[in-house]
FINULUM-891188 format. One record per residue (C-alpha): residue in three letters; y, x, z. Coordinates in steps of 0.25 Angstrom, whole numbers, plus 5000, padded with zeros to 4 digits. Layout:
! FINULUM-891188
ALAYXZ/...
END
This chain:
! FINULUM-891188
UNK512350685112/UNK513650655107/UNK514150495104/UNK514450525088/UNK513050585086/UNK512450475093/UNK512150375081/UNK511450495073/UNK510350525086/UNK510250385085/UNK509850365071/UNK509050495071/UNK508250435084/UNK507950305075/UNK507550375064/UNK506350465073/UNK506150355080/UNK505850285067/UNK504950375060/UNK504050385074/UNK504050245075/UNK503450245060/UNK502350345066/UNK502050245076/UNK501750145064/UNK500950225055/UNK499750285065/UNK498450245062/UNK497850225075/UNK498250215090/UNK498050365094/UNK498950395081/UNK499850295085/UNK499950345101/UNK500250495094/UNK501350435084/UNK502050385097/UNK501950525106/UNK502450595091/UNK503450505090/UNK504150525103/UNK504150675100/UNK504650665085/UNK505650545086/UNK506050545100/UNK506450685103/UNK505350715114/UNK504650845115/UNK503350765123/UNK502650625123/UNK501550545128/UNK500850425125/UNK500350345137/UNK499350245133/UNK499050125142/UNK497550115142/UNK496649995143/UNK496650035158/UNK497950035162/UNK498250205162/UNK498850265151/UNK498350385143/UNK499250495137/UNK498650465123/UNK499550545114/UNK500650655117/UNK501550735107/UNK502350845107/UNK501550945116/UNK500150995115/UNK500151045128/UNK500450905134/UNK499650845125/UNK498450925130/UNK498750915143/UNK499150775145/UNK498150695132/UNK497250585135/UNK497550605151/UNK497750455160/UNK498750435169/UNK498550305178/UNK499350165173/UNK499950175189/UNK500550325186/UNK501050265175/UNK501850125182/UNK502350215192/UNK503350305182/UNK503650205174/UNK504250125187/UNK504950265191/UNK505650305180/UNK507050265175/UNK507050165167/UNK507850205152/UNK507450075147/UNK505850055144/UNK506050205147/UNK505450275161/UNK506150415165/UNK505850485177/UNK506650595180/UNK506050735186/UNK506750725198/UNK505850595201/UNK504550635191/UNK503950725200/UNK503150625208/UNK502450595196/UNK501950725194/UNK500650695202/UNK500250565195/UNK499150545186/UNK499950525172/UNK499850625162/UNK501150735159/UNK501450855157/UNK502350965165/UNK503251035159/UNK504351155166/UNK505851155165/UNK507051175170/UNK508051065180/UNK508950975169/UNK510551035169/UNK510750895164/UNK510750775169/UNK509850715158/UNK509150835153/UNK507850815153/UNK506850875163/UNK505450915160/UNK505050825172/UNK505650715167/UNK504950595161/UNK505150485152/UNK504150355149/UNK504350255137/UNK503350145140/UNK502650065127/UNK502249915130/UNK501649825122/UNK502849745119/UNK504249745116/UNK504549735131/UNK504249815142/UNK503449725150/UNK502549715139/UNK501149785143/UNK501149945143/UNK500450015134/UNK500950155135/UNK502050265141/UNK502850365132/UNK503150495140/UNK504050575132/UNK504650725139/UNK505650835134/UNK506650755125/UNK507050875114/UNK508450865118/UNK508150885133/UNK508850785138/UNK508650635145/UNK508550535132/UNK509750455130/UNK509850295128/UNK509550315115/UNK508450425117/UNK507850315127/UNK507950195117/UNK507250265106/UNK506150315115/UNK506150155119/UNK505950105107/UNK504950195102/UNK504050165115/UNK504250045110/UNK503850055095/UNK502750125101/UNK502250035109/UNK502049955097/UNK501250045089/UNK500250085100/UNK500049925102/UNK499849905087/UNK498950025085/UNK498149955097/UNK498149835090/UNK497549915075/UNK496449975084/UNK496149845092/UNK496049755076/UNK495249895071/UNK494249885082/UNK494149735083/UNK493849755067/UNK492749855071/UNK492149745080/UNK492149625071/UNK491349705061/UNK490449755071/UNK490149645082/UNK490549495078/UNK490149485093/UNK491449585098/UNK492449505087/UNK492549365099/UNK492649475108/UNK493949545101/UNK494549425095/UNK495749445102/UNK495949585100/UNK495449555084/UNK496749425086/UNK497749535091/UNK497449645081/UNK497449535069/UNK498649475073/UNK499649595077/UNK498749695067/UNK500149775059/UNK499449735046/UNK498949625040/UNK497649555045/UNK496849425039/UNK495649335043/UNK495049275029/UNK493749195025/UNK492549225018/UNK491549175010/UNK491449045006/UNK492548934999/UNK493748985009/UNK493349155007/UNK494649235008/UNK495549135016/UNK496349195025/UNK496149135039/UNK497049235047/UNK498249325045/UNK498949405054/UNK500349415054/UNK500549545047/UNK499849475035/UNK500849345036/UNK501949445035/UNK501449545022/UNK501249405016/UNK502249335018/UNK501549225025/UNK501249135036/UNK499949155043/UNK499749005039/UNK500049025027/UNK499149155024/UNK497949035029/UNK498348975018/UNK497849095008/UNK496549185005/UNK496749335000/UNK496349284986/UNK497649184985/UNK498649324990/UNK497949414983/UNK498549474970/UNK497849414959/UNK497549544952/UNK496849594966/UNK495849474967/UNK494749544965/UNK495049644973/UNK495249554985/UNK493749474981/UNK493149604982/UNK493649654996/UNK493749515001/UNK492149504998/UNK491649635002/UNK492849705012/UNK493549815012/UNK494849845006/UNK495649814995/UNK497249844991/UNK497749714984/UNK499049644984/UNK499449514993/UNK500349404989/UNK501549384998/UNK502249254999/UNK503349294990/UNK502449314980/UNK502349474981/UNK501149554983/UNK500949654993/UNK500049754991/UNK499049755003/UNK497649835007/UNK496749725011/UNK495449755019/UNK494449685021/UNK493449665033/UNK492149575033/UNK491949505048/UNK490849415051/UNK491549295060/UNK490349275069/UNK489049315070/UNK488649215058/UNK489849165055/UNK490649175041/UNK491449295038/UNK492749315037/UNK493749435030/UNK494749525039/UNK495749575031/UNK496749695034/UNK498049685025/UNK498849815025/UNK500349815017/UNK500049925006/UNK501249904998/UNK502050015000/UNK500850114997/UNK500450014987/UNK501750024980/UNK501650184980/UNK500050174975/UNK500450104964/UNK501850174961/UNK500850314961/UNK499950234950/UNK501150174939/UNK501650334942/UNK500150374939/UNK499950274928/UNK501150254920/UNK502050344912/UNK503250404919/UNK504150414909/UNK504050274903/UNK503450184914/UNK502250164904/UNK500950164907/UNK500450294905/UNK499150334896/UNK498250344907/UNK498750194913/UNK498550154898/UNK497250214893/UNK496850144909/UNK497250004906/UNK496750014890/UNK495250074898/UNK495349944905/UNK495149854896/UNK494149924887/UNK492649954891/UNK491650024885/UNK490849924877/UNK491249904864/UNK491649784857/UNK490149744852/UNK489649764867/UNK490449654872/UNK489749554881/UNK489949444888/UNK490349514900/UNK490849384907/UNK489449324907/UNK488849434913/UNK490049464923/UNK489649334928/UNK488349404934/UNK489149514939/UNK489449474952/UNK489449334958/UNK490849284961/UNK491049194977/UNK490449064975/UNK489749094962/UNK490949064953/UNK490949144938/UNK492149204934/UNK492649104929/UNK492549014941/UNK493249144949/UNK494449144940/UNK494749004942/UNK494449004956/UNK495549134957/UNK496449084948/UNK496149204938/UNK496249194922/UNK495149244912/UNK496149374910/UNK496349394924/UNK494949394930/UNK494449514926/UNK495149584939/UNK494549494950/UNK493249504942/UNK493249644941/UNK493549664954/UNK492249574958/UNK491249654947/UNK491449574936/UNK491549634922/UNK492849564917/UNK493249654905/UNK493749584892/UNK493149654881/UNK494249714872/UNK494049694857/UNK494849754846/UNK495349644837/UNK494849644822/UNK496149714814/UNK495349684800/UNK495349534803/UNK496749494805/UNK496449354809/UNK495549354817/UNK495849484823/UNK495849444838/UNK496549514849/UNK496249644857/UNK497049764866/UNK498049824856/UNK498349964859/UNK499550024851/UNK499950174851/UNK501350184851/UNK501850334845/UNK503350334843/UNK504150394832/UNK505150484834/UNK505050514848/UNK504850654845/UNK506250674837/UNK507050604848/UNK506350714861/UNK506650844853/UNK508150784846/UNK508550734861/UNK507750774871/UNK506650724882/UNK507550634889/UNK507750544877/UNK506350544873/UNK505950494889/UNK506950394887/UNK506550344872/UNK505050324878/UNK505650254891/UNK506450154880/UNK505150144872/UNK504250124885/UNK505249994887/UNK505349964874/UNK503749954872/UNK503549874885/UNK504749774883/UNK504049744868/UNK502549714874/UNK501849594880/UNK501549584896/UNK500249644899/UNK500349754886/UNK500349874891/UNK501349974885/UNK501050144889/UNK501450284886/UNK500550394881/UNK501350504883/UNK502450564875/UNK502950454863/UNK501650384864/UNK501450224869/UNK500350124869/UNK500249974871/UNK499049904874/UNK499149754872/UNK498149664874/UNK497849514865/UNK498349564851/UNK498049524838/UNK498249674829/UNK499449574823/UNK499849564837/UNK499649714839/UNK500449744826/UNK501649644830/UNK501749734844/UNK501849844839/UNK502949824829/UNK503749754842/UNK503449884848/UNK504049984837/UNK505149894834/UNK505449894849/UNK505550044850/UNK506250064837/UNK507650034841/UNK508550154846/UNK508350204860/UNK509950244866/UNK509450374875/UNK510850434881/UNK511650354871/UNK510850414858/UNK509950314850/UNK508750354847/UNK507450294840/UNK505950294840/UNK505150214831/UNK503450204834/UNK502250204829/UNK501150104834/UNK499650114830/UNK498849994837/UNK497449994842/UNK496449914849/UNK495649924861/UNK494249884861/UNK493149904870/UNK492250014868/UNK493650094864/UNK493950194875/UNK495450204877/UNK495550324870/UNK494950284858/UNK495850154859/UNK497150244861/UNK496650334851/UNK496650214840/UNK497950164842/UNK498450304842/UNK497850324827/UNK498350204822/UNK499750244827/UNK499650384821/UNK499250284806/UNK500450194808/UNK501350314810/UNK500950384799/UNK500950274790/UNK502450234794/UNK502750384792/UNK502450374778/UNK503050234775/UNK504350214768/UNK505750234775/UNK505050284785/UNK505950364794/UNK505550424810/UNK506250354823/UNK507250444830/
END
């Protein structure tokens, strides 16, 4: 290969070897993971043909994954070839670094010993590094970053694709990705030593003393997140145990993680989530605290294992990172929920968030709902929910999800206020219709593309003039709702003259100025309303206040 091209092989060889190196990470299991190594040498490396040679718990090694040729697959699969075969070519070859090479001039004294290969026919090398089809090269895997670590398996690789003896570069990428290799065969070992001392702790408390030091090894070098907590009684949840992958998503010392139980890192609004899985097992996707004050989104699962034979109990939790998909999930759900256009919440989000607050009994039906929710299901200890709240740290308002996550009926009945009494109206869900005027002139005089941009301004314009927690959404075409929550229907009328005064001023679109004005008609939500019916209202009364501003003096259409 000439020297100027040399640099680009280079990057092209890290780049495969990369990617493969990636495979290696992503199998699922250790006979997946032993495939991805023998695919890897044929699709990174540039070999035709590769072996895996496992070491086995007796000392041979087993050809337990091939690529690149059914033949040899078929031929040379799940066949044992003695660990003293094995010591003897790797003392003879030539040593390319951790590499073995023996040469076919010296490889035919092998041909009789019990290891496992295939033959394959060509002609004498015209070069003096061609390669030869009796030629053989080794890259041994160990269980650590040196080579007098303890072996765990030989790569056999044959016909490099460009026919010739591999270079010092060709020989320090197939060395590394022994290396890398090596690595992922040892972790996999480690997943299915932790998955089947799981299997015993669940199954035999007598067989957990027996495999506590594979249960310590798994736990501590597991490549996710692992934690030993309490449960039951005044101490339920604390963690007693983190491993390190843990410390690290976390951001914290394993003494410091000792400190903390689940509840105090768990996102608030997931509490009750945790409660839930915490008490019964199982698996729950919530959001952890890391020291920096983030959260990262984690799948938390739970496993229930008794500690002796009548001993208390105690939680084994699996954290798994789930950011990244996490992030994509809810990406997929604003998309899915919100209006593409404006960034709104679109009418299915809205009429989902008005469902949620309303229920079907109507405002004469209401009941005491917190007495009896009381009797739903008993809370840890006894406590009521009120004592819960204060023992969480949770506000009236901001029970109802750890509640409801526990069985409780939390809802807080929804009451229209009384718009003929003024004074002693009280406060409810305002819902007001928002149809704007004008809008229609301004797509037919100047085209779509202004309209899109007059409801993006309007969008900004209605959510920059509304309180936190009101929610402001698009129907469809010139069409908005708000929903706000607490107001007297003095407060309702105020809003919505901020509202149309804010969307009156000119909108520059491509340096024109053009105007909209709005009609808002307001309604109330009440249960025993479906959100139809509560949409459906507001929209009437819109439709009543526009005629009559239509047909008020000096009255004259925006745009």
């Amino acid at each position: 290969m000439d020297t100027e091209s040399e640099p680009y092989v280079r990057l092209a060889t890290l780049r495969q070897l990369h990617q493969v190196v990636a495979d290696l990470n992503t199998a699922r299991s250790l006979a997946d993971t032993l495939q991805a190594v023998a695919q890897g040498v044929v699709k990174g490396l540039n070999y035709e043909l590769a072996a895996v040679n496992l070491v086995r718990p007796d000392g041979d090694l087993i050809v337990a994954a091939l690529a690149g040729s059914a033949a040899a697959e078929a031929l040379m699969a799940g066949r044992i070839g003695s660990r003293t075969s094995w010591e003897r070519r790797l003392s003879m070859g030539e040593r390319w670094g951790t590499l073995r090479f023996i040469p076919h001039t010296e490889g035919w004294v092998l041909i009789d010993d019990d290891v496992p290969q295939w033959h394959t026919e060509g002609p004498l090398p015209r070069f003096t590094d061609e390669w030869h089809p009796g030629d053989r090269l080794y890259a041994p895997m160990y269980s650590s970053q040196t080579v007098g670590g303890e072996l765990i398996g030989v790569i056999s690789v044959d016909k490099p694709t460009s026919g010739r003896h591999p270079g010092p570069w060709g020989c320090e990428a197939l060395q590394m990705y022994a290396f890398q290799a090596g690595i992922a065969i040892s972790n996999a070992r480690l997943r299915a030593n932790m998955q089947r001392a799981l299997v015993r702790l669940e199954r035999d408390q007598q067989a957990l003393r027996a495999s506590e030091e594979s249960f310590r090894q798994a736990f501590e070098y597991a490549p996710s997140g692992m934690a030993i907590a309490e449960m039951g009684g005044d101490q339920h949840g604390k963690l007693l145990r983190a491993n390190d992958a843990l410390c690290r998503l976390l951001g914290r010392s394993a003494s410091t993680m000792r400190r903390y139980s689940f509840s105090d890192l768990v996102h608030p609004e997931d509490v009750g989530l945790l409660l839930r899985t915490s008490a019964e097992g199982g698996r729950a996707e919530l959001r952890l605290a890391r020291r920096d004050g983030s959260y990262v989104w984690v799948s938390l699962r739970n496993s229930v294992v008794a500690d002796t034979a009548d001993g208390p109990r105690f939680l084994l939790t699996h954290v798994e990172d789930i950011e990244e998909r996490k992030g994509r999930e809810l990406q997929l759900a604003h998309r899915a929920s919100h209006d593409s256009l404006t960034g709104l919440p679109n009418s299915a989000e809205l009429r989902s968030r008005l469902s949620a607050r309303l229920c079907s009994r109507p405002q004469d039906a209401q009941t005491a709902s917190a007495a009896s929710s009381s009797d739903a299901l008993a809370l840890p200890d006894g406590e009521g929910p009120d004592e819960f709240a204060f023992s969480y740290g949770y506000g009236p308002d901001e029970l109802a999800a750890p509640l409801g996550a526990l069985g409780y009926d939390a809802h807080r009945h929804v009451v229209a206020p009384d718009e003929g009494d003024p004074e002693n109206a009280g406060k409810g869900l305002a819902v007001l219709f928002c149809d704007l005027d004008g809008f229609k002139s301004i797509n037919d005089r100047f085209g779509h593309h202004t309209g899109d941009a007059v409801l993006i301004e309007v969008a900004r314009r209605l959510t920059g003039a509304v309180r936190d927690g009101d929610t402001v959404a698009r129907l469809g075409g010139d069409e908005f709702v708000v929903l706000a929550d607490g107001l007297a229907p003095a407060d309702a009328s105020d809003l919505s003259v901020r509202l149309r005064n804010a969307i009156i001023p000119p909108i520059r679109v491509d340096g024109r100025a053009v105007r909209v004005g709005a009609s808002f008609g307001i309604g109330w939500a009440a249960c025993g309303m479906t959100t139809e019916e509560v949409l459906h209202s507001a929209d009437q009364r819109m439709y009543v206040e526009k005629r009559s501003r239509s047909r008020g003096p000096g009255h004259r259409r925006a745009g």
